[in-house]
VOLO-66750 format. One record per residue: x, y, z of N, C-alpha, C, O, CB in turn. Coordinates in nm, 2 decimals, padded with zeros to 4 digits. Each point is the difference from the previous one (the first is absolute). Glycine has a CB too. Example, Ala and Ser with C-alpha at 12.3 -4.5 7.8 and 13.67 -1.06 7.14 Angstrom:
// VOLO-66750
<<01.32, -00.57, 00.78>, <-00.09, 00.12, 00.00>, <00.09, 00.12, 00.00>, <00.10, 00.00, 00.07>, <-00.29, -00.12, 00.05>> <<00.15, 00.23, -00.19>, <00.09, 00.11, 00.00>, <-00.08, 00.11, 00.08>, <00.05, 00.11, 00.01>, <00.07, -00.17, -00.23>> 
***
This chain:
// VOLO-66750
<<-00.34, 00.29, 01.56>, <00.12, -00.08, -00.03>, <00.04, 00.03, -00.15>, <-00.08, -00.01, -00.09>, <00.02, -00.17, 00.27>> <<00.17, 00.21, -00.20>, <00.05, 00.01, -00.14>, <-00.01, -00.08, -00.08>, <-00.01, -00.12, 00.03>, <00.11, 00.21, 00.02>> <<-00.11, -00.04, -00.21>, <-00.01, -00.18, -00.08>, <00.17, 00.00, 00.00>, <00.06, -00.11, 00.04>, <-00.32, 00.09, -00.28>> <<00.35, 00.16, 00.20>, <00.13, -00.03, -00.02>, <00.09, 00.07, 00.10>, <-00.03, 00.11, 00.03>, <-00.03, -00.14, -00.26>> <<00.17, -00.02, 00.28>, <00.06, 00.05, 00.10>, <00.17, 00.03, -00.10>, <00.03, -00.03, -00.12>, <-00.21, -00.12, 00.37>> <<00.28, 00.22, -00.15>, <00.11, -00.01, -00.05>, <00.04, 00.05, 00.13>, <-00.06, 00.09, 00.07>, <00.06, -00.07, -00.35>> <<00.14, -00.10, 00.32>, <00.12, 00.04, 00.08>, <00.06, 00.10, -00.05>, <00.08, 00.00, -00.09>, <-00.06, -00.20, 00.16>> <<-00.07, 00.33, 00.03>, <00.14, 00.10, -00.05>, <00.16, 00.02, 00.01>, <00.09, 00.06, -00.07>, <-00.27, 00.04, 00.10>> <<00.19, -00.17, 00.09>, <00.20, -00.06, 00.01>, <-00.02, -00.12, 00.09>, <-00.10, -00.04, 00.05>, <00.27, 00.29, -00.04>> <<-00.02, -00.31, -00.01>, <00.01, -00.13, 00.04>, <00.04, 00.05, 00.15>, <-00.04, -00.07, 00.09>, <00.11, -00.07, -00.32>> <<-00.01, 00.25, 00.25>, <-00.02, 00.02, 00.17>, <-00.13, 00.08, 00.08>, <00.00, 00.01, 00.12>, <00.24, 00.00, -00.16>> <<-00.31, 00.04, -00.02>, <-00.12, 00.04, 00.05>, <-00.15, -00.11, -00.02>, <-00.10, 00.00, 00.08>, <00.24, 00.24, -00.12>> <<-00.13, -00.30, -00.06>, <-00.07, -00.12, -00.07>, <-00.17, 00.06, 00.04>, <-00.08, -00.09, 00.04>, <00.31, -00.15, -00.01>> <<-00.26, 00.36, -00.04>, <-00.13, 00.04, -00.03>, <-00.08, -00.06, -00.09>, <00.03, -00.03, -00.12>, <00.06, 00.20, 00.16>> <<-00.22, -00.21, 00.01>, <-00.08, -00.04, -00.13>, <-00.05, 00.14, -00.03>, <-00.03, 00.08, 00.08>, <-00.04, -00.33, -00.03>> <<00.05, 00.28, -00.19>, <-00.08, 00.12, -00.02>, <-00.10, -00.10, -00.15>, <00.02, -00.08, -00.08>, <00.20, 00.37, 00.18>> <<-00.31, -00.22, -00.05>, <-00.18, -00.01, -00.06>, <00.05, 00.10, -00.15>, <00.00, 00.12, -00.01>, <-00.22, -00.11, 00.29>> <<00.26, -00.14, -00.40>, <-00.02, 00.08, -00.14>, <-00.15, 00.02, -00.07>, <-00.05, 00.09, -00.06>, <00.29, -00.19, 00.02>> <<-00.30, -00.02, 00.08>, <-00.12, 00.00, -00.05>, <-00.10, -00.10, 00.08>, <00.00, -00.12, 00.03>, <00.12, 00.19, -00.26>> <<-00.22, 00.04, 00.24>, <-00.11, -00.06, 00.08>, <-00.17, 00.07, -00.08>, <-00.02, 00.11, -00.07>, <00.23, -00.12, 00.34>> <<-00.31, -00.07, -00.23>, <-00.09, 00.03, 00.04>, <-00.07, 00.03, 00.11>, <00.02, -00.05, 00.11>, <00.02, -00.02, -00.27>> <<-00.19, 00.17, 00.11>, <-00.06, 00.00, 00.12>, <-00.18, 00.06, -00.04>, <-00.04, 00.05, -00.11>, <00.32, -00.01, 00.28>> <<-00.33, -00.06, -00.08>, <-00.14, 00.10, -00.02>, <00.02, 00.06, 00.05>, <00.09, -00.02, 00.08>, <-00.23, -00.05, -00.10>> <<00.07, 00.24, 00.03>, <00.02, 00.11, 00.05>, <-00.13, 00.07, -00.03>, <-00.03, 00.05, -00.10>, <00.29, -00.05, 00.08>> <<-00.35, 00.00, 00.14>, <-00.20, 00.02, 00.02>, <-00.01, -00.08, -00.12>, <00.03, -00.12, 00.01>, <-00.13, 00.39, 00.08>> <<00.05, -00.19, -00.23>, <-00.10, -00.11, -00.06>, <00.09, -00.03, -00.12>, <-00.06, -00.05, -00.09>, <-00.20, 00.12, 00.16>> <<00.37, -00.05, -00.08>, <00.11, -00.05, -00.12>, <00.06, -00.04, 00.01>, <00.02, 00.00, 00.13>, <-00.03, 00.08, -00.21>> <<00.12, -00.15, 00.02>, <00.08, -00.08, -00.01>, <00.16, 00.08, -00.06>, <-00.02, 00.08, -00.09>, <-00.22, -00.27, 00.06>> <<00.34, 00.17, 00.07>, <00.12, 00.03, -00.03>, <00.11, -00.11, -00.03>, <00.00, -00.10, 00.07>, <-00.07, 00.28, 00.06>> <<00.17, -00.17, -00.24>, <00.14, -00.05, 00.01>, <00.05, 00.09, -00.03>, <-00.01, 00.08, -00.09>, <00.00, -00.27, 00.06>> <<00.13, 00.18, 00.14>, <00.13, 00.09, 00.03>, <00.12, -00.11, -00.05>, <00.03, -00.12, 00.03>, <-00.13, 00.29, 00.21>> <<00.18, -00.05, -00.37>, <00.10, -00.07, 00.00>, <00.14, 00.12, 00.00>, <00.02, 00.11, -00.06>, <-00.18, -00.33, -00.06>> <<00.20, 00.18, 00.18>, <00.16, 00.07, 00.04>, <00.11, 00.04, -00.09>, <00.10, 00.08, 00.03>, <-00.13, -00.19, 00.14>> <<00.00, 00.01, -00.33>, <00.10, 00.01, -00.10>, <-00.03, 00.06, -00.09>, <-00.11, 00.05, -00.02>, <00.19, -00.19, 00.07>> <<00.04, 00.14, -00.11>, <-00.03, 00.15, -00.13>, <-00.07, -00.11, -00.14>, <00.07, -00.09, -00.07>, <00.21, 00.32, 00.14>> <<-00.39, -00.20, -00.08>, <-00.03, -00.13, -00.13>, <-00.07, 00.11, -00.06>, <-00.12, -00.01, -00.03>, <00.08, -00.28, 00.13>> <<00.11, 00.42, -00.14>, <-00.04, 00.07, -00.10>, <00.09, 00.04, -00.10>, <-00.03, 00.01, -00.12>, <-00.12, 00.04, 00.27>> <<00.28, -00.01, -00.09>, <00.10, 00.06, -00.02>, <00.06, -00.13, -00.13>, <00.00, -00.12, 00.01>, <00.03, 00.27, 00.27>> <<00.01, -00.04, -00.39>, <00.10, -00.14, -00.10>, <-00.07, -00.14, -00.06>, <00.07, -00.07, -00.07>, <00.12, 00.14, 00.23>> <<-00.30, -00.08, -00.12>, <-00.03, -00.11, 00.00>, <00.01, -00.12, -00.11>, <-00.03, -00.11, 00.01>, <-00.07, 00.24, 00.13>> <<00.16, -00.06, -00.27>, <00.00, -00.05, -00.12>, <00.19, -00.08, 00.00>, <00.05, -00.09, -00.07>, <-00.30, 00.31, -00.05>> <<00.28, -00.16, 00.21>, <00.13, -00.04, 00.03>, <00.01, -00.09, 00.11>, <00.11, -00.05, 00.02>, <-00.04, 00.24, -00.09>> <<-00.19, -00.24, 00.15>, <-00.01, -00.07, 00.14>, <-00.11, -00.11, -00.05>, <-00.12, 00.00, 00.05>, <00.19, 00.23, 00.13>> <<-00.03, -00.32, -00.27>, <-00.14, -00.10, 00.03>, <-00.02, -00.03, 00.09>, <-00.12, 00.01, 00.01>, <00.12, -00.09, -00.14>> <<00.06, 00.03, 00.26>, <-00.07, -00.05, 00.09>, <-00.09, 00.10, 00.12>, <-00.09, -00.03, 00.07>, <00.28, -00.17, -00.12>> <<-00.13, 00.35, 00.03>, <-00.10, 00.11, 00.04>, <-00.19, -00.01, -00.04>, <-00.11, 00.00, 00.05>, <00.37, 00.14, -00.09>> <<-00.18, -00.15, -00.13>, <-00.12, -00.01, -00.05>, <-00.10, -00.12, 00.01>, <-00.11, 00.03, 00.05>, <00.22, 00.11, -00.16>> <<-00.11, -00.23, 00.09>, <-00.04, -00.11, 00.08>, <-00.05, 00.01, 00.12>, <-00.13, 00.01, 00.01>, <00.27, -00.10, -00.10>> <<-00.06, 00.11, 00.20>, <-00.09, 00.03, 00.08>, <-00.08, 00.07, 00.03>, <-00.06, -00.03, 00.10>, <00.16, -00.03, -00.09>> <<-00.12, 00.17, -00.08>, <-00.07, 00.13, -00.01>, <-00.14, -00.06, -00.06>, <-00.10, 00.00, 00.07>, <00.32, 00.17, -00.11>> <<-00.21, -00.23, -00.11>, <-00.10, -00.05, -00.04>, <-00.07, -00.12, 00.11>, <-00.12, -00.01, 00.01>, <00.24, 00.09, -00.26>> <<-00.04, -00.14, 00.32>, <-00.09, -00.15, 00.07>, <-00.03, 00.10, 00.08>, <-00.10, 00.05, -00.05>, <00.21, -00.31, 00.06>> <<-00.08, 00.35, 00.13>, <-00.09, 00.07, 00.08>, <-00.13, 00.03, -00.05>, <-00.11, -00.03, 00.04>, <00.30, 00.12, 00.05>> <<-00.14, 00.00, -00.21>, <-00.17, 00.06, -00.03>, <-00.09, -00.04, -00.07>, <-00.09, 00.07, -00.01>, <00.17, 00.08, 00.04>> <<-00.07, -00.26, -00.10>, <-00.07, -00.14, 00.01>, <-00.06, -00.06, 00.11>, <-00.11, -00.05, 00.01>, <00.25, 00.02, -00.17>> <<-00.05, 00.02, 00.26>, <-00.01, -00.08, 00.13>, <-00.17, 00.12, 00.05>, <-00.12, -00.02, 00.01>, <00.47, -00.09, 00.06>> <<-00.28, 00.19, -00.07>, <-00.09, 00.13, 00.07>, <-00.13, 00.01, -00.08>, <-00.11, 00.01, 00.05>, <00.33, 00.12, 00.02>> <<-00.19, -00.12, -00.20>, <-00.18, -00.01, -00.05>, <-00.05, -00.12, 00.01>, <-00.10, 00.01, -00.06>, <00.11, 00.14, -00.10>> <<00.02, -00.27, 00.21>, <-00.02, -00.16, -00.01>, <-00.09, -00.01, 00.15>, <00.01, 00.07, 00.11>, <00.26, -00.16, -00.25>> <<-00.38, -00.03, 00.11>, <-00.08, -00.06, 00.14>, <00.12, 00.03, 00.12>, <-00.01, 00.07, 00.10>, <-00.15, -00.31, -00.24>> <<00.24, 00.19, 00.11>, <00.09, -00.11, 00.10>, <00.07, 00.12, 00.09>, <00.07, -00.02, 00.09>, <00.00, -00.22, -00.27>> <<-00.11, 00.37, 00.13>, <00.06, 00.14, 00.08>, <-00.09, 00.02, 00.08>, <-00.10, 00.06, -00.03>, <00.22, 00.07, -00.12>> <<-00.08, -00.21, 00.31>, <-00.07, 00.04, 00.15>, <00.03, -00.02, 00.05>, <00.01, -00.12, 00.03>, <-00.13, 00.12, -00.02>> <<00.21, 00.12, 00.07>, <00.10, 00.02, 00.15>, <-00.06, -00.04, 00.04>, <-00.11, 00.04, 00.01>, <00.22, 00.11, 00.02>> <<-00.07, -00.25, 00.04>, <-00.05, -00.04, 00.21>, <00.02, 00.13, 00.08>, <-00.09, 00.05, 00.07>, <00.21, -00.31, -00.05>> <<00.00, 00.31, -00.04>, <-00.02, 00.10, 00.12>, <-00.03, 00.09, -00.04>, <00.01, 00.03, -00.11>, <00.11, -00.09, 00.23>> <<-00.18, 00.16, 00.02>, <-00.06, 00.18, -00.03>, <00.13, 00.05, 00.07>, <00.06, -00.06, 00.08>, <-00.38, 00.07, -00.05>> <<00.36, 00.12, -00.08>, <00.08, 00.09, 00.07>, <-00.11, 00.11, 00.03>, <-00.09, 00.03, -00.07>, <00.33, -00.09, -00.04>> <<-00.21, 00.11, 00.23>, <-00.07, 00.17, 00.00>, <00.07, 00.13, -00.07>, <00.12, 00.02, 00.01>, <-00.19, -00.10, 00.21>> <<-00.04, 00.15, -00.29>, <00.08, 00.12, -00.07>, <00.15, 00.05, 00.06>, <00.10, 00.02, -00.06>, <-00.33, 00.06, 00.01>> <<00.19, -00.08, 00.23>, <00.08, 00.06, 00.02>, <00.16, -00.04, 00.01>, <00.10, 00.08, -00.01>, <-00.31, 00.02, 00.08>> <<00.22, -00.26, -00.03>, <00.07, -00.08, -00.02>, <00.06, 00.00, -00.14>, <00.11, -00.04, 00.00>, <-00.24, -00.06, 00.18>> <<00.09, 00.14, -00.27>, <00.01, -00.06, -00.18>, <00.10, 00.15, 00.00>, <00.12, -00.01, -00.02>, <-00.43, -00.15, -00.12>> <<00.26, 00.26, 00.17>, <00.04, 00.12, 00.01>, <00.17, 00.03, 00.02>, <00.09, 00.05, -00.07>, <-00.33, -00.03, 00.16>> <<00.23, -00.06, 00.05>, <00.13, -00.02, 00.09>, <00.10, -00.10, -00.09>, <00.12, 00.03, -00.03>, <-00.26, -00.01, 00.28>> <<00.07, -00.16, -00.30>, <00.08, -00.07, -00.07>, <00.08, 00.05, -00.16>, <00.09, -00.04, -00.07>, <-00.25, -00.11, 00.22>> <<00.08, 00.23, -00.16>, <00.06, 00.06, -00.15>, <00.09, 00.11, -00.02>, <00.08, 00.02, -00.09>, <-00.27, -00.07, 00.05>> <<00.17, 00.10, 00.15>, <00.05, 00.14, 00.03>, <00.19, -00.02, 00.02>, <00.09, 00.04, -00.07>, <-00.37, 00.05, 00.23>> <<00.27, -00.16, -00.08>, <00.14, -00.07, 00.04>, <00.09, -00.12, -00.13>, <00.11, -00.05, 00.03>, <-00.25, 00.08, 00.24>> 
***
């Protein structure tokens, strides 16, 4: 399940998966979908977020509930 979703139009009203975690065999992943590299000195709230993920991510409190399979993780990226 995603942590963040976004509607891509008001007539198709897709949820798409911006950011999620997961385990994948014996590690751990967050996927995020936005650009929080690009400009950033012009984008505080890029940056911000950039910094809380990877904080989040070296922190206890980083443990996906769910596993994906490689090959699943694969398929999902690719697209």
């Amino acid at each position: 399940m995603p942590i963040l979703q976004i509607i891509d139009n008001y007539d198709r009203n897709a949820k798409l998966g911006t950011l999620f975690e997961t385990r994948v065999g014996k590690g751990k992943l967050l996927v995020c979908a936005m650009d929080l590299d690009t400009d950033l000195q012009d984008r505080p709230a890029a940056q911000q977020l950039r910094t809380s993920l990877i904080e989040y991510v070296n922190s206890k409190e980083f443990e996906p509930d769910h596993e994906l399979n490689i090959d699943l993780l694969e398929k999902l990226l690719k697209n």
